[in-house]
N, C-alpha and C positions, 0 to 999 in steps of 0.2 A: 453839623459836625459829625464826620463819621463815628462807627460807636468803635468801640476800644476792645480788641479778641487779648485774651492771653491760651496758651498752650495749655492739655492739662498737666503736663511736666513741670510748667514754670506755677501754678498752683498748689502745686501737692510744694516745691521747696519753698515758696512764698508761706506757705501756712505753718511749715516747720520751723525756720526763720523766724515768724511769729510766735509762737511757740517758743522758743529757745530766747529771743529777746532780753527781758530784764530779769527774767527767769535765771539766768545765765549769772548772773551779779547775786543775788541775793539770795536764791535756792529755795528748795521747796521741801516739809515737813522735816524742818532743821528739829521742830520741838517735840519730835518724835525719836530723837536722839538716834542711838544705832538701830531702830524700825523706820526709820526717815524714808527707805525704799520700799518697805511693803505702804509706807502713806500715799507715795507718787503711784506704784500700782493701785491701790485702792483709787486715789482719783482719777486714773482712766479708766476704771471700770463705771465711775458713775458719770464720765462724761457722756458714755457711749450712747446712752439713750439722748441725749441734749443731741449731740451730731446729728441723732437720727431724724432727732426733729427738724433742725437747721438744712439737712440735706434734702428733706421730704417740701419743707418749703419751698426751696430755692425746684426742687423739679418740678412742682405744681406750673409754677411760673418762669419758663425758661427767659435767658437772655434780660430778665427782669431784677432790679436791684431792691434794697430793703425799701428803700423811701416810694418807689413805683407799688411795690406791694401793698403796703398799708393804704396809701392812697385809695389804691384799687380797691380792698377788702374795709376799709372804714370810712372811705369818704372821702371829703372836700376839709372838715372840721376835726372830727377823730384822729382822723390820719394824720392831720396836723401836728395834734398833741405827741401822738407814739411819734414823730417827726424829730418834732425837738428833743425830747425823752431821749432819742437817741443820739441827737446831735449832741447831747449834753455829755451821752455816756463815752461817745470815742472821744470828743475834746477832753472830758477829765481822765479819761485814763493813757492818752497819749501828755497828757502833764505829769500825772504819775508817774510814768516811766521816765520821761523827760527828768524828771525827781531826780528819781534811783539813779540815773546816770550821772547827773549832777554832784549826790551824795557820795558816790563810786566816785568818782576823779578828786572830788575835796576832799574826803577821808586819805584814800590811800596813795597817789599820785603827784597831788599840786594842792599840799592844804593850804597851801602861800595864793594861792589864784583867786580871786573873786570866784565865787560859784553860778556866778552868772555869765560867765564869759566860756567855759565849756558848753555849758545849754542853751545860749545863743549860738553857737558854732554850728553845735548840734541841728540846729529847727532852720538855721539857714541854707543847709544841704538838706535838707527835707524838705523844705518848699522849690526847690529847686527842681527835684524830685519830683514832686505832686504834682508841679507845672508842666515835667513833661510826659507825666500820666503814667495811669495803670501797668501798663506794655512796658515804656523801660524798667520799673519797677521790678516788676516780674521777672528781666530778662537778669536783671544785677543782681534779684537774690539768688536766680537758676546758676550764676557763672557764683558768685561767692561762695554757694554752700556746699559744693565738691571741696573747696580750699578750709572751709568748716569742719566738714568730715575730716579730714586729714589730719590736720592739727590736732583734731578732737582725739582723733586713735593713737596719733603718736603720743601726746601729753598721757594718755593713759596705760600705755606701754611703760614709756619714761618714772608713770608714776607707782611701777609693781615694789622697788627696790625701797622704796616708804612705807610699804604698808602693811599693816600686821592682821591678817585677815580674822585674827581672834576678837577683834574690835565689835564685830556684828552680833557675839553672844552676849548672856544668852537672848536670844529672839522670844517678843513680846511678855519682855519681863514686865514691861510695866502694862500690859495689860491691852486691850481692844481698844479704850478708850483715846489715849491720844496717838491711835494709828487713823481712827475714824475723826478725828476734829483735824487733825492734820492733810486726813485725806479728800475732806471738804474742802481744806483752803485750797489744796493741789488743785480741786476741780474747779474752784472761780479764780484762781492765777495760777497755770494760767491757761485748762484745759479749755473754760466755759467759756472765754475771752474769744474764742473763734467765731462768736454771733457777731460778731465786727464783719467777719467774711458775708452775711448776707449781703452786705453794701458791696460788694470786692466780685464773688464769683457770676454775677449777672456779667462779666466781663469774657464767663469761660466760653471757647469756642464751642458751638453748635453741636447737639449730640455727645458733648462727654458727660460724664456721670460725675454731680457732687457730691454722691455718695463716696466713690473711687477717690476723691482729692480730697474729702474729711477725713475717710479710715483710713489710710495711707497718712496722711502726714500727721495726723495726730495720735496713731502708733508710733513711727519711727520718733518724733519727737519726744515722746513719752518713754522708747525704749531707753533714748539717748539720754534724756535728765537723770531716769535711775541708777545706768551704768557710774553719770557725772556724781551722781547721790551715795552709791555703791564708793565709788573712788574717795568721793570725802568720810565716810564713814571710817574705811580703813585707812585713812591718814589721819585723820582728828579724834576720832573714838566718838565718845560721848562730850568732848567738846564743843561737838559740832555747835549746838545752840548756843554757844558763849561768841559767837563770831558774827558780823554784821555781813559779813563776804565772803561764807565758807570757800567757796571752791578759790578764791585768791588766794588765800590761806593756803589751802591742799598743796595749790601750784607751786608757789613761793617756795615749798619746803625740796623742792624737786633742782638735785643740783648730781651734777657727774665730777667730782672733782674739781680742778677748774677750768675745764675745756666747758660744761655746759650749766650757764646757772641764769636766773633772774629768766625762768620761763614764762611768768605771769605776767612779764611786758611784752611777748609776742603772741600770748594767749589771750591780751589786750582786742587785740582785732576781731575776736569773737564777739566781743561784746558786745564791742562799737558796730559793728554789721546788724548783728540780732537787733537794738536798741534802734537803729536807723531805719530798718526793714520795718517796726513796730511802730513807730512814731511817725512812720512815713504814709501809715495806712490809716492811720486813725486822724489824720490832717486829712487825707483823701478822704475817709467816710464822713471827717465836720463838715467840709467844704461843700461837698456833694450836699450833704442835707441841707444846709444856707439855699444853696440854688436853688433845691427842690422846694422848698418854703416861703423863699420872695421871689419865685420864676425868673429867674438870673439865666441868661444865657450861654454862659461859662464857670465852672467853677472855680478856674484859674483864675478868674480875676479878684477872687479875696484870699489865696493861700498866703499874701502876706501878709494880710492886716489878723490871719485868725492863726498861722503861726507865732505870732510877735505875741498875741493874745496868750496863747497855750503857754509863751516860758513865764509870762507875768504868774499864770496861774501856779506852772509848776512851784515859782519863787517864793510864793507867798503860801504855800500849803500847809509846809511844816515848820518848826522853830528849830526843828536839828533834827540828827539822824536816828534819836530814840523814838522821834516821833514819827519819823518813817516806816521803822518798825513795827511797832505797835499800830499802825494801821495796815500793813501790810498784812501781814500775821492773826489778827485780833479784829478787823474791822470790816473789812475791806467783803471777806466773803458774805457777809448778809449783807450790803449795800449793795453789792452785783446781782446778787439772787434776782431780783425784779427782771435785771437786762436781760441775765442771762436764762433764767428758766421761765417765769409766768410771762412775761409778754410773748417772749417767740411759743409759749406754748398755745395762749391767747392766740393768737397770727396762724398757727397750726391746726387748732380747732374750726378759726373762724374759713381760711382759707380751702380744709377740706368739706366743709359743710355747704359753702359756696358755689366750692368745683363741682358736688355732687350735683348741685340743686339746676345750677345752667352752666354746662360745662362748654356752650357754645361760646356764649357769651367771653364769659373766662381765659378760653385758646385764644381767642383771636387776639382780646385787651394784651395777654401777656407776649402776644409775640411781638 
């Protein structure tokens, strides 16, 4: 089977994309009230070191994916383990999102709809997707996230005539404290969430730097949440944490008389893009790993039996939408900590102590 190039244009918008995802629906450091934007700057500043390790990985071993690394670096048995470990981590958190999305259309759109019938919709244009690989992938979030940008600047023009910029004082009234708890969650949903890409960018073409497609889309993503964090703040105030879907909220309130209103049903399309793009990678990174662990020949040939898997999972996670929350918010960032910082640091130490020791050896396995 030939191997699968993406451009690094079409990875730096795939990782933003990802990035913006479910993030998009449910927002980040809501419980930092009007500091909510110094939380999300704070979380890209501690993601920075995490990329660096992610991108230092991924250049040790070019053309090389997560499941090949470990392998390489721990074995036949080890490898295995961190294998599944990971298989475990994109399947459950492309059901999380699969969640969110879910909980997003039956709260505010279709509470009349089974919630299963969005999220099935959902995971069947995503194995679709998965089926016909990384490249189209790629290509559909390169063309959608120009029409992202767009929307995203007009909605925020649209939304100056709402907003009362006295909203943001005074600045760190309540103190360091939950600007730093906030700005943790920012970093594990959903800056540190990009260890998913070590399975993704072994796809980059030859010679580009995953340094360049880390720093790059996980700034601009990061710019773009605070500005979206920014925008609720001055629409909501201190509201903001009493809302399951600030930025709906924000949107909703944005009306021109009656020539322009009901903007959060074409700001809908954000969503659903970002949520598709995120779900669609994390089905690609289960699958990939199943292969790589029962030597399957394709990984196309289980994206439906472990899509169909992923909305069971999503189904059965939470009992309702407070429970969404509260692991969103409250849980979620110490259960990711392992994925996303000790193992890839593990893999980082082990892999440069390695390259040092027979870095013959090493070139040649990883090309």
């Amino acid at each position: 089977m030939p191997k699968e190039e993406i451009t690094q244009k079409e990875a730096i918008c795939l990782l933003i994309n990802f990035i913006m995802g479910s993030t998009l629906i449910v927002g980040i450091g809501t419980n930092a009230k009007n500091d909510a934007w110094l939380a999300s700057l704070f979380g890209i500043l501690m993601a920075i070191p995490a990329i660096i390790i992610y991108s230092r990985i991924l250049q040790l071993f070019p053309g090389a994916n997560l499941y090949d690394i470990v392998n390489l670096l721990f074995g036949k048995y080890l490898g295995s383990v961190v294998t599944i470990l990971y298989i475990w981590y994109s399947f459950h958190l492309g059901a999380l999102v699969v969640r969110d999305f879910g909980e997003f259309l039956n709260t505010i759109t279709m509470p009349e709809t089974p919630m299963l019938v969005p999220m099935f919709s959902l995971i069947i244009i995503c194995i679709f997707a998965v089926r016909l690989g990384i490249e189209v992938i790629s290509r559909t979030s390169a063309y959608f996230f120009t029409i992202m940008l767009f929307i995203i600047i007009i909605v925020q023009l649209l939304s100056i005539s709402k907003m009362d910029f006295e909203y943001i004082f005074p600045i760190l009234y309540y103190g360091l404290s939950p600007i730093i708890k906030e700005g943790f969650s920012a970093f594990a949903f959903p800056f540190a969430e990009t260890v998913i890409f070590l399975g993704v960018l072994g796809s980059l073409q030859p010679k580009k730097s995953p340094y360049k497609v880390y720093f790059t889309g996980v700034l601009v993503a990061g710019i773009i949440l605070t500005f979206i964090v920014l925008r609720n703040i001055f629409v909501l105030g201190n509201q903001l944490s009493n809302f399951y879907f600030p930025s709906h909220v924000a949107i909703s309130r944005i009306h021109i008389g009656d020539f322009l209103q009901r903007m959060e049903v074409t700001v809908a399309f954000i969503f659903v893009v970002g949520v598709f793009i995120k779900v669609s990678l994390c089905l690609l990174l289960t699958c990939k790993g199943i292969a790589k662990l029962f030597h399957l020949n394709d990984y196309r040939s289980i994206t439906m039996q472990t899509g169909i898997l992923m909305v069971y999972l999503a189904y059965i996670l939470y009992d309702n939408i407070v429970d969404m929350h509260f692991w969103t918010f409250y849980v979620y960032k110490y259960y990711a900590f392992p994925f996303q910082v000790i193992l890839p640091l593990i893999i980082f130490i082990t892999a440069e102590f390695k390259k040092r020791k027979t870095p013959k050896e090493y070139n040649k396995s990883s090309v």
